[in-house]
Every structure is written in structure tokens, then in C-alpha cells.
N, C-alpha and C positions, 0 to 999 in steps of 0.2 A: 501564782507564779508569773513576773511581768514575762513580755516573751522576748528580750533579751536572755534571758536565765533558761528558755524551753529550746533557743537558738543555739547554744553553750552545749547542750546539751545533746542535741539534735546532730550538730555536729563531731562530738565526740561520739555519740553511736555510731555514724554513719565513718569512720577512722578505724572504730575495732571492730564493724563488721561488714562495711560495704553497700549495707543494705538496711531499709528500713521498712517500717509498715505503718498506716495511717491509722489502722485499728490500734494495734497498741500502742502507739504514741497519744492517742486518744485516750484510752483508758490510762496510761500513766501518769499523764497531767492533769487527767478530769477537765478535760475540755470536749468540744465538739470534733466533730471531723472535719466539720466545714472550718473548722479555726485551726487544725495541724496542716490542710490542704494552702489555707492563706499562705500558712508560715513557709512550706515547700514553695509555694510558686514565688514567695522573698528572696530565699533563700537559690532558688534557681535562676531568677534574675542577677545574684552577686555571683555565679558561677561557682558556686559552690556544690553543685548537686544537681542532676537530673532525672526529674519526676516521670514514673511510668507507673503501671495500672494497679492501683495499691499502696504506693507509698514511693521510695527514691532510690535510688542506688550514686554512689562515689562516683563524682563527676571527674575530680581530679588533685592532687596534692595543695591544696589550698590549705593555711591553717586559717581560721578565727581570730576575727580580733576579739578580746573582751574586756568587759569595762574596769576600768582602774582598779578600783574598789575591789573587785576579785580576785584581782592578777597580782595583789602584792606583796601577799604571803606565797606566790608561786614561787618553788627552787629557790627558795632564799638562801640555802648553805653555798649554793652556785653564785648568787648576785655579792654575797658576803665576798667572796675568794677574789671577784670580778674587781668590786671597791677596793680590797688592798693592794692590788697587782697596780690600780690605778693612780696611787698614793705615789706613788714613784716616777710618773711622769709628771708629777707639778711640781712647781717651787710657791715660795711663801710670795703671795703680792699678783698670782698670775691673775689673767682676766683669762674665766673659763665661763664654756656656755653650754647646755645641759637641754637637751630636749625633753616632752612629756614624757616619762615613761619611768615602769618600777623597778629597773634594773640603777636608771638615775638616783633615783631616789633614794638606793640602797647605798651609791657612791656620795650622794650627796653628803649621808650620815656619817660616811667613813674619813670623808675631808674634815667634818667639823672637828673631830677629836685630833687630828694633825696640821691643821693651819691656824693661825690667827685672824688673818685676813685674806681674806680672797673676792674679786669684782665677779658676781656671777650673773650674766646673761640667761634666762629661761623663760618660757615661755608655758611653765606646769605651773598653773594655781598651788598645789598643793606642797610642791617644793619651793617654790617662792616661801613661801607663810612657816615651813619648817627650817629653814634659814633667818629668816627675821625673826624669829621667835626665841633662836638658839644661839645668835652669833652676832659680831658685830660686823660682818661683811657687807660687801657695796651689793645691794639688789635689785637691776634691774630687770623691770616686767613690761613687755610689749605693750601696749590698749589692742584691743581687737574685740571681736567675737568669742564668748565664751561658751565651749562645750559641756554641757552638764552632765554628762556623764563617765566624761575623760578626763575632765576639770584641769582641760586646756584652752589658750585663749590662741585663734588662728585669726585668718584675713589681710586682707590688703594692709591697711596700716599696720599691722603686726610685724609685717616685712619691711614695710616702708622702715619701719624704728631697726629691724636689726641691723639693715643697709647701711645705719649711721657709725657701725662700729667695726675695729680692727680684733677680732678674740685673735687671744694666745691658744687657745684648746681648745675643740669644739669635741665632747664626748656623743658620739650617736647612738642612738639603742633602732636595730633593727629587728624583722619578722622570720627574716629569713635566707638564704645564702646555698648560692650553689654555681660553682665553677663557672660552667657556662652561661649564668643569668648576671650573675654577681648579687650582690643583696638586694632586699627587697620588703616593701613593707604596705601596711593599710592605711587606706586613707588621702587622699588628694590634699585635703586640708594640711595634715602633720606632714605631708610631703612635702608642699610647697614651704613648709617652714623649717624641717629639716634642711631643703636645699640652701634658703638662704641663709642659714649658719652656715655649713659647707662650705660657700662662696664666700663666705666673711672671717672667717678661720684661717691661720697661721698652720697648725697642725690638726687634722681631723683622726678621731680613735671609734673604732665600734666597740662599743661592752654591750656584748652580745651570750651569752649561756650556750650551753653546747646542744642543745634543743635546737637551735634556730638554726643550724647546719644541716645540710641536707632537704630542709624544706621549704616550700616556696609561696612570696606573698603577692599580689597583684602586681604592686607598682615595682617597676625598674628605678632604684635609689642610686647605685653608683656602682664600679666595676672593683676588685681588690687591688690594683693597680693605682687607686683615686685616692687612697688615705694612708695614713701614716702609722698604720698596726692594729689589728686585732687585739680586745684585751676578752679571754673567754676563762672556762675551768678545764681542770687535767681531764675530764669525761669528756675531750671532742674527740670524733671518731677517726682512726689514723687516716686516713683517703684526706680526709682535709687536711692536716697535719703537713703531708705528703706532699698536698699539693702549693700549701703554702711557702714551702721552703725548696721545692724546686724551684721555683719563680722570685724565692728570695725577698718575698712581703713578709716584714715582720710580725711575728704570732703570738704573745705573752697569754701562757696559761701553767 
């Protein structure tokens, strides 16, 4: 098991019970102790958890980020409902721009069956190559740095390239969201490239799952005051609901 996958994991115990043990996580993985201890002091370095005598206990509402590859069958009847809601805010011919992530990916799919053409900005390997593959769309891809496990391309030049452009739509997928922080996500790299679509964007939208409400991720992304609608599913919990239509930020779910 690489120990991305024992991380996953680690993290999801330490959610439903608070608490963990170096013994049985040892024996679960069939590793040593001295390699579940490595993995804790990783892991308590991202402030994820903090390590006492035995194993760790829940440092604080952080979720996990995990690798593409696994997150993409995650809540798909949710990212499905997300994509149609979002069908409705293009027209044929816009310039949209699409951050890494498998909520995109899921909308990307739902655009090709209703547009002809569309200029799409991203900066996801993997949704680039599913557009080019499928469509006769304009496809631009930043040069950067590629992450091999997110099979996103970040860096300076990456920004430098989205700098040169004016989007119609910039759809964001964020981690996480909560009144007083505002949203929020993993990652410095995908930050700084989230922002500069942001900045380069005409109208900005989160398709976000109703999961990502209520919990909270490292980075400060933007306030719900900064964009131009929430696109989520009917399962967000009313307190958000609540609070987004006191303040009169628009909510499509």
C-alpha cells in the first residue's frame, strides 16, 4: 500500500473515531511501527493531527486532500446534478476556464453533450485530453510544472499564460466552506492557480457538493461575497441555505 493510500485512510479513522493507535495501524497495513510513527509525524507536520503516547488523536476539522484518481468516482450523483445546474449558465461560443478537479471534470462531460463549441482554459491534464479527444473545442493548456499525481500542471509560467487572457466563466471546485472563513482549499500550488483564473474571469462560479460545506481546508481562497453563485446539490444543509440568502449571494442547487 503506497502511503498516500495508508494517509487516506489514517485520516478517515482518525474523523469517525478521534483517536488512533500505532499498534493497530501497524498491524492493519503490515508495516512496522517505526513507519505508522513516520507517517503521524507527516501527518502532524500538515496539522492534521496530533501525536501522543501510542498513536494520535483529531487535531482539528481539516479534511484530506486525495489523489485524483480516487476522488473521481467520489458523489458522482452530486457532481452529475452540479454539471446540469451549470449548463445553464453558458452560452454556445463562451471562453470558460475550469480548474484541476473531479467535480470539473464531471461538468466538463455535461458541456460536451450541449455545446458545439466552447474556448476552454485549464490547467487539468486530464480534462484537457478529454476535451481534445471528444470535441472540436479551442484547448488551451498552460506549460508549467506537472503534478503526477493530481495530473495538474502549476508554476510561474502557468500564471504567467493565464495572465494573457480575459475568461467569460471561471467554474472553481473548492475543499471547503464555512461562513466565517469563506472557502477554502489544498494546496499553494492549485491556489495560486485558482487565483489567477479568479483575477482573469468575467464571472466566477464554485461547483462545489454539499460535502464541502461546513468543513474546512488550510488555504483562505475567497469570501462568498467574491463570486458570482454557488452551483451545489439539494443535500446542502439548511444553516447554509440560510445564510446564503440572507446576504443575498446566489445559490443554485
Amino acid at each position: 500500500m503506497k502511503k498516500t493510500e495508508r494517509f487516506a485512510i489514517i485520516l478517515e479513522e482518525l474523523k469517525n473515531n478521534k483517536t488512533i493507535q500505532v499498534k493497530q495501524l501497524s498491524e492493519r497495513f503490515n508495516v512496522s511501527m517505526e513507519t505508522i510513527r513516520r507517517d503521524l509525524e507527516e501527518l502532524e507536520q500538515g496539522d492534521y493531527l496530533k501525536r501522543v503516547y501510542g498513536g494520535a488523536v483529531l487535531l482539528k476539522k481539516n479534511i484530506p486532500s486525495q489523489n485524483f484518481i480516487e476522488r473521481k468516482n467520489y458523489h458522482l450523483k452530486e457532481k452529475r446534478l452540479i454539471a446540469k445546474k451549470c449548463v445553464s449558465l453558458v452560452k454556445e461560443g463562451d471562453f470558460v476556464a475550469f480548474d484541476a478537479s473531479t467535480t470539473n471534470a464531471t461538468i466538463t462531460q455535461e458541456f460536451m453533450s450541449h455545446f458545439k463549441h466552447l474556448t476552454v482554459l485549464t490547467n487539468d491534464i486530464f480534462n484537457a485530453q478529454q476535451i481534445a479527444i471528444n470535441t472540436n473545442w479551442t484547448v488551451l493548456l498552460p506549460g508549467g510544472e506537472i503534478n503526477n499525481h493530481e495530473l495538474f500542471i502549476s508554476g510561474a509560467s502557468a500564471i504567467t499564460y493565464i495572465n494573457k487572457f480575459q475568461i467569460d466563466k471561471y467554474f472553481m471546485s473548492i475543499s471547503g466552506f464555512s461562513a466565517e472563513i469563506g472557502f477554502t482549499d489544498y494546496g499553494f500550488k492549485e491556489c495560486e492557480i485558482k487565483m489567477a483564473l479568479f483575477q482573469n474571469a468575467n464571472q466566477v462560479y464554485i461547483a462545489a457538493d454539499h460535502h464541502k460545506f461546513g468543513q474546512q481546508a488550510m488555504i483562505k481562497v475567497c469570501k462568498a461575497n467574491e463570486i458570482d453563485g454557488v452551483i451545489t446539490d439539494p443535500d446542502i444543509d439548511a444553516e447554509t441555505v440560510a445564510y446564503f440568502r440572507e446576504h443575498k449571494y446566489p445559490l443554485y442547487f
